[in-house]
N, C-alpha and C positions, 0 to 999 in steps of 0.2 A: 504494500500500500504506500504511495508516495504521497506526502503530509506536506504543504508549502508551510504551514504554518502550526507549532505545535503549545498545545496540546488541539485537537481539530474542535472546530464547531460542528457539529449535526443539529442541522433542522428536524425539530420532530423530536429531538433524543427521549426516548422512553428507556427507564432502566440504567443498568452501567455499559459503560462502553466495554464493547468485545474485549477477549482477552488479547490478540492481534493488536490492539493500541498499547497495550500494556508492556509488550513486549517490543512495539515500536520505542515507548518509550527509554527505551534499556538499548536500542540502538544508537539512538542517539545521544541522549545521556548516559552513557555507563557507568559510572560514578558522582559522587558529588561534587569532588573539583571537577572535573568535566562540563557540568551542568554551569556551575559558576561562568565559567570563561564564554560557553555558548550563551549563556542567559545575555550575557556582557554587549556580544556581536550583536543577538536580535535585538535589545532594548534602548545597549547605547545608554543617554541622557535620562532616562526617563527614571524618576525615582522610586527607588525600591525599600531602601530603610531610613524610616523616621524616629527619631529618638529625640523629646522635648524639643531643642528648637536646632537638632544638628540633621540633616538630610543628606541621605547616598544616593547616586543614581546606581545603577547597574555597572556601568561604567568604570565608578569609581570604585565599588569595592571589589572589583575585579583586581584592579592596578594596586588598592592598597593590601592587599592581601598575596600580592608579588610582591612588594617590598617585603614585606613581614616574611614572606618565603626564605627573601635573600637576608632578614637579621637575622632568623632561624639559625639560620645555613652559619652563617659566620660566630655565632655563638658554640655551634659543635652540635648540634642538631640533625639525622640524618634519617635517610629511608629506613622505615621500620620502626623507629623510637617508639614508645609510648610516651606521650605528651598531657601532663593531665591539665586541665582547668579548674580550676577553685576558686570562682568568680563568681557577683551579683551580676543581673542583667546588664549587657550595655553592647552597644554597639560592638567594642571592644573585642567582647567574648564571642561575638559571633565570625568578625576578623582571624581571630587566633585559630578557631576552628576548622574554618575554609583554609587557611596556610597548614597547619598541621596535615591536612589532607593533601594539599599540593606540594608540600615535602617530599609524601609517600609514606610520612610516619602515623600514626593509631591515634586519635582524637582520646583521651579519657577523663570522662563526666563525671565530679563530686560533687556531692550534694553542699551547700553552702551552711548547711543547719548540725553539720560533723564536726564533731569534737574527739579531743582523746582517741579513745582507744578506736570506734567506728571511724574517725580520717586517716588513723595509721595504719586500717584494715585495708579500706577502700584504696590507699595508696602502695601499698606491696602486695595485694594480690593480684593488681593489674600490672606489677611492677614496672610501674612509672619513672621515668627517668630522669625528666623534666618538668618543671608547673609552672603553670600561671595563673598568678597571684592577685588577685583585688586586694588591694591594700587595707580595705576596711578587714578585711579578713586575715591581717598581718598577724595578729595577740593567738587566735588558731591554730595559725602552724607555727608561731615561735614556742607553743607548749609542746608540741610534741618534734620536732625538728632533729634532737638529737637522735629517736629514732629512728627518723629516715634516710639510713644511709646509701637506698637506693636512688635517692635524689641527689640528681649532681650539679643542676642550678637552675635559678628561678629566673622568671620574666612576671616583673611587678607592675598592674596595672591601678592607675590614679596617680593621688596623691605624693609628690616626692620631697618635700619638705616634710621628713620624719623621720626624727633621731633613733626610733627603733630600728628603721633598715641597717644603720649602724653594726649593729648589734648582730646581726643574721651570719649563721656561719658558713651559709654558703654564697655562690659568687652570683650576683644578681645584675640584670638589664631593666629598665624602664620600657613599655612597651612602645612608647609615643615614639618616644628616642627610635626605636626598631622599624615604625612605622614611613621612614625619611630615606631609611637604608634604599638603592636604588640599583647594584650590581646587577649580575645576573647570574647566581651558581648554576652550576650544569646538575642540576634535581631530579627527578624522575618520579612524575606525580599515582596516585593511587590509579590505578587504569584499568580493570577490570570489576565486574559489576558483583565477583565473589571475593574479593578482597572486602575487608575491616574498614569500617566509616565513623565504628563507637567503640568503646568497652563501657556499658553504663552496669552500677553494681544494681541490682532488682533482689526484691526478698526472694525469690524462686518458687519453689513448690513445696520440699522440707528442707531443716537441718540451717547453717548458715546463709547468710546475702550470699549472693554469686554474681560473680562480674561476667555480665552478658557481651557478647562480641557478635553487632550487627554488624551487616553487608549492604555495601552499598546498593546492589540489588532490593533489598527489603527497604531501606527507604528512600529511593527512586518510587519503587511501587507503590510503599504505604502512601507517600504525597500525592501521585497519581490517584488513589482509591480516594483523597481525603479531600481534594478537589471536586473529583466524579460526584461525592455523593452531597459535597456545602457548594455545589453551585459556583467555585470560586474561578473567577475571570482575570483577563487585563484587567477591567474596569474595579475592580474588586480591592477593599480595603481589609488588611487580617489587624484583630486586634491582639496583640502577644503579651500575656500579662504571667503567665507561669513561670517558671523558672525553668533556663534553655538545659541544667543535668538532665534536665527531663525530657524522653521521646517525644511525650506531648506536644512541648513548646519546640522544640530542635527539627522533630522530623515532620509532626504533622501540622505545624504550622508556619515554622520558617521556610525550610526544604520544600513546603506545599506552594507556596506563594511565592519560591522564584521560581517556581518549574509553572505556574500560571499566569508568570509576567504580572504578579500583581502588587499591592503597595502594600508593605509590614510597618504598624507602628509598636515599636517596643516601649513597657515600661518597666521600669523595676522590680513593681508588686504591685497585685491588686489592691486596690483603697476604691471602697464603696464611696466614700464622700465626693470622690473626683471622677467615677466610672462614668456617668451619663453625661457630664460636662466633655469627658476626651471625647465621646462616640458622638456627641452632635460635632464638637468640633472640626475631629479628622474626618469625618464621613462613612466611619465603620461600617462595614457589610458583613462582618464574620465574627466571632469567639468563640473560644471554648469554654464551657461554665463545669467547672468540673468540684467534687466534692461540696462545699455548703457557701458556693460563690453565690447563686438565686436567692438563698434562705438571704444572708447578710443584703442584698438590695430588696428582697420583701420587707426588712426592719426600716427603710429608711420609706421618710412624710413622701407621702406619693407628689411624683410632679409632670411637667409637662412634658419634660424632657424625654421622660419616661414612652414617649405616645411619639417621637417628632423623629424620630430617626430615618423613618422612612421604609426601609426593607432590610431588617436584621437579622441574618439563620445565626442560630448557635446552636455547638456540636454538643450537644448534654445528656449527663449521666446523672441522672438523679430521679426518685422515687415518683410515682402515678399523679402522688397531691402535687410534689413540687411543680412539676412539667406542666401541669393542665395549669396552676396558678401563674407560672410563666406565660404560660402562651396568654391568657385571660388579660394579665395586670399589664405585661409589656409588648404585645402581639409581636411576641416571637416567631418565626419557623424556628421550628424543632427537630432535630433529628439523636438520634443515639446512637451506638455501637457497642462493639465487643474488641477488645485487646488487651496487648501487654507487651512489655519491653522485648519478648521473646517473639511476636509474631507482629507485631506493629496495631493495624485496625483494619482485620482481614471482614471484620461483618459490620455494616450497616443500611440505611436507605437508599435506594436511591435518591437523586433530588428533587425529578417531579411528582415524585408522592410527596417530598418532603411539600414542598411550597404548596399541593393542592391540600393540605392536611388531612391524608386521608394515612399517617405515622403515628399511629392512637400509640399512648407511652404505656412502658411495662415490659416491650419488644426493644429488642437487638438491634435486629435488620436482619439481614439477605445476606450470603455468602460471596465477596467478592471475586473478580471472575479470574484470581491469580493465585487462588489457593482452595484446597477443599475443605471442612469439618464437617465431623459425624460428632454422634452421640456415643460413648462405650461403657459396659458396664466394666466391674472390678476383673471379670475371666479375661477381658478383653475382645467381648462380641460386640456388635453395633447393635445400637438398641432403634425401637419402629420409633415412629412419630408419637410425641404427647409425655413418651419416657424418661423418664429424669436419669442423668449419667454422668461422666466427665467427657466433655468438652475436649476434642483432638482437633489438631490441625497438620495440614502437610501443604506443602507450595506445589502448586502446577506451574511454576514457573523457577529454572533451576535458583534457588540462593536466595528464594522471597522471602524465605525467616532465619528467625537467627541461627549464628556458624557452630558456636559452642558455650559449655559455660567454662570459661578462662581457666586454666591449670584443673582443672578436673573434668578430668576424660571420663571418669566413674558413670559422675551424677549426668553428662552430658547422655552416653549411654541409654542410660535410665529412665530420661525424658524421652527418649525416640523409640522409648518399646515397639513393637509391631510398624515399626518406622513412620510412626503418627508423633507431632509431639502432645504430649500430656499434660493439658494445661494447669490441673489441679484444679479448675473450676466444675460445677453442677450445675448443669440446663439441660434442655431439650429445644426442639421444632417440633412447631406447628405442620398442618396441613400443607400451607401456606409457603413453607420452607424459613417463614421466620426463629430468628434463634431467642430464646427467654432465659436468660440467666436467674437461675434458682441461688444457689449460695456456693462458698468456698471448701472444698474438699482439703486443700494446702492449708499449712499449717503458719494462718498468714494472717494478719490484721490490716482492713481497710481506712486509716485514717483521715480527711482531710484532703484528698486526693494522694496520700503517699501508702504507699505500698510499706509492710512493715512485716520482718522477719520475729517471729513470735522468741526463736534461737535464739537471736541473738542478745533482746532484751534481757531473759532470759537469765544467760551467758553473764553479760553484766551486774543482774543483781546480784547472781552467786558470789559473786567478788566482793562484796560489802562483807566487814570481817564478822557482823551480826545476824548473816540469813544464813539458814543452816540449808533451806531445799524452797524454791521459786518457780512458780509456773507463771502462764500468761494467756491469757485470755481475749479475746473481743467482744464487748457488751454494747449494749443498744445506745443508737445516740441519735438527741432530740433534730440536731440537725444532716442526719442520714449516714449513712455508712458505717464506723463502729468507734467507740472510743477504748482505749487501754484498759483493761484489768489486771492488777498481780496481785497473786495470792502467794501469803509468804509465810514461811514456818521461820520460825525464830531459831537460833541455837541455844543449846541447852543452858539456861541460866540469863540468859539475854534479854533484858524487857527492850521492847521498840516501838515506837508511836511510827502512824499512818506519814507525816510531817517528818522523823528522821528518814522514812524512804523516801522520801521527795525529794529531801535536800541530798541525799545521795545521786536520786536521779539526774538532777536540775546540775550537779556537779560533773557527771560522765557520759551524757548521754545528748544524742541530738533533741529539740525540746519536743519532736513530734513522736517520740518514743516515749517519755514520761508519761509515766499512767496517771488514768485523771482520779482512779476508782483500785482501795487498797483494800486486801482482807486480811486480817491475819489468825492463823490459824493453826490448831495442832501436828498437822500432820494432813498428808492430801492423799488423795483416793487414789490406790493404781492396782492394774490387774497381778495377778501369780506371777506373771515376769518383771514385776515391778514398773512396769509402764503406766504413767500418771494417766488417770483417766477423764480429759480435762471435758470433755464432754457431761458428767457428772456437776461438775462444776457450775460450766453453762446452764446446765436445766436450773441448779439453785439462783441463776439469776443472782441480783442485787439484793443481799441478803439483808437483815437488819445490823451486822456485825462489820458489813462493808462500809469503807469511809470514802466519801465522795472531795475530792481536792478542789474542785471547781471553785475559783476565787479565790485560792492560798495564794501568796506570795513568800516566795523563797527567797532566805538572804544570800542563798548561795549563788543566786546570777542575780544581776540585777536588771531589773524589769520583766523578769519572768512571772509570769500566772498564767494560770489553770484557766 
């Protein structure tokens, strides 16, 4: 099929487009530096990333992102490195990305909210070689620093009037400074569409986080599926308010909007007080509302604003009441999906159901036309329609999900039983072929929009020199998806308040892992093999003995609360 212009318009388009475009796509762009450079050619001038009152065109972050190539390069940076990021949103971060990729060396995503011992995990499991630094985020790594003797030097972005960098024991560059560099080393950029685009760490299915290693293939495609089904054009504005560690923000809405020639404006963080004032201003056409983003703008005095937008889809995951209050109070289009770090967002709507709203909420979507799921039960049979099961995927198209999970060939195995991966989720399909996500099989907590290894917390309490044996749990929350529970057995002779585990928490852990809900208890239920049986647990719900933290403040961080 010969495309003058890509992604195609179809008149008429009902559904997603053929898998044949899907795979056009991955002709033409086989990676993500690839994509960058071509994007650069078609668009030229035309602006792509907005950030407060700084503007790229296509153009430009093409050429600034070859500089940065060539500071890379002259710092000692080479094909293959792992290069991690440990930055707030900013233009910046999304520069460092695209170079790391045109290097030929491995992008790796830390979450900004890591501390201690979860930053020094995330950072030698991937074993990273290099990082780059937001400065606000300097007091982070200088606590754990002497750790990481896998890191051999930093690129520090912001701020450079501070006497801390001083201080740092390894050898450090200014990004800005890097950004000026104008050589041209002889590089060799990432070039085929089964090559490494990510290592992002994801709670997985059991046992420890696991640093996932996406293809560029998988988000080439996922941005294509994520266009197909929000409608998103040239003309089209994406609103990026997530945090770019995450596949959400990086692949399905950065990577989505320059493979659509469309206009990204980035902000730091979401802030409900400023949400409707950005979206009349820039002209936003797109977001993603993910975790208890809807709930926080149903708290705020209704306004007009609210109503003036014009025509705004957002990708949302959230419960029956939220969505229908959504669509009601802000006349949203609505659409949903199904994914994860491991397969990107292989199921959702099309768009013209989305826009004639005929995408009643409760539902997935439809199986996109680059991968298959079934339903399987625990022997491994596919289960009929209406069945509840775990949720498998496999790609129809070679390298559409992810490569492996990083240094464990084990667990990587183990997820591709019967050569399906295994999501650890519970759903079924309808008649319809729509997918219904029932609940979590994996041994995983939904927080906020963050994925949370139940291990690993876990892991952490037992390290307080006063818990003798810690479980963890996920309990119901007023604003959807789950909040924290640990149930803690004391050591023998140890009195401990609900407030000394917090502040242990608030001390070691990222703050979206602290439990909000503590029980403490004699001893915990497990079977003849001694395997805790946390399920038991769950049924007793919020007991009268559980202590709810909601509203503590901790003097252990300051400005931390529940």
């Amino acid at each position: 099929m010969s495309i003058e212009w890509f992604p195609p318009i179809l008149e008429e388009k009902k559904g997603f487009y053929p898998q044949d475009i899907y795979e056009e796509a991955l002709q033409r762009y086989p990676t993500v530096a690839e994509l960058v450079t071509r994007k650069a050619e078609e668009n030229g001038d035309k602006i792509w990333l907005i950030s407060g009152e700084e503007k790229y065109s296509f153009k430009e972050v093409d050429r600034l992102t070859d500089n940065l190539v060539a500071g890379f390069y002259e710092m000692g940076m080479r094909s293959g490195d792992k290069i991690a990021i440990f930055a707030l949103n900013s233009p910046q971060w999304i520069f460092s990305y695209f170079a790391i990729l045109k290097l030929g060396a491995i992008p790796v995503t830390v979450n900004t909210a890591f501390i201690k011992e979860p930053l020094i995990y995330n950072l030698k499991a991937a074993e990273a070689k290099y990082l780059v630094l937001d400065a606000r985020l300097l007091e982070a790594y200088r606590e754990v620093e002497e750790e990481l003797d896998n890191i051999q030097s930093l690129v520090i972005i912001g701020e450079h009037q501070n006497e801390s960098f001083s201080k740092l024991h390894k050898k450090y560059q200014f990004l800005e400074a890097l950004l000026t560099v104008t050589s041209n080393p002889a590089v060799k950029a990432v070039e085929l569409p089964k090559d490494p685009c990510a290592m992002i760490l994801t709670s997985g299915t059991t046992g420890r986080s696991k640093v996932v290693v996406d293809s560029n293939a998988q988000f080439i495609t996922t941005a294509l599926f994520m266009l197909d089904v929000g409608g998103v054009t040239g003309d089209s504005v994406v609103y990026v308010y997530l945090p770019l560690f995450h596949i959400m923000a990086l692949d399905l809405a950065t990577i989505s909007s320059l493979l659509a020639n469309a206009t990204m404006v980035l902000v730091e963080k979401f802030s409900p007080a400023t949400f409707w004032d950005e979206i009349k201003k820039y002209h936003i056409t797109h977001f993603h509302a993910v975790g208890p983003i809807l709930e926080m703008l149903f708290k705020l005095p209704p306004s007009s604003l609210e109503q003036e937008h014009g025509s705004l889809t957002a990708i949302a995951y959230s419960s029956k009441e939220v969505w229908l209050e959504a669509k009601r109070r802000f006349n949203l289009s609505l659409t949903g999906g199904y994914g994860s770090t491991e397969v990107g967002i292989p199921i959702s709507s099309p768009y013209d159901i989305v826009v004639a709203g005929e995408n009643p909420p409760g539902r997935c979507g439809l199986v996109g036309p680059h991968v298959e799921a079934r339903i399987m039960d625990e022997q491994g049979h596919f289960l009929p329609v209406g069945r509840t099961g775990e949720i498998v995927v496999r790609p129809k198209i070679p390298w559409t999900i992810f490569l492996e999970y990083y240094g464990m060939p084990q667990q990587t195995v183990e997820a591709f039983k019967g050569l399906w991966f295994h999501t650890g989720d519970a759903g079924y399909f309808d008649e319809a072929g729509y997918l219904y996500f029932v609940d979590r099989v994996k041994d995983a907590i939904r927080r906020r929009g963050e994925n949370i290894s139940s291990y690993d917390v876990e892991q952490l309490l037992l390290k307080d020199p006063q818990v003798a044996e810690a479980t963890v749990i996920p309990a119901p929350s007023e604003v959807g998806e789950d909040e924290v529970m640990a149930v803690i057995v004391p050591k023998v002779g140890e009195t401990i308040s609900p407030q000394d585990i917090i502040d242990y928490c608030v001390e070691n852990m990222p703050f979206f892992w602290v439990p909000r809900y503590i029980r403490i208890v004699g001893g915990l239920p497990r079977t003849p093999t001694g395997r805790i049986e946390k399920f038991k647990l769950q049924n007793e719900g919020l007991t009268a003995d559980t202590f709810d933290l909601a509203g503590y403040r901790s003097e252990k961080r300051k400005g931390f609360k529940h």
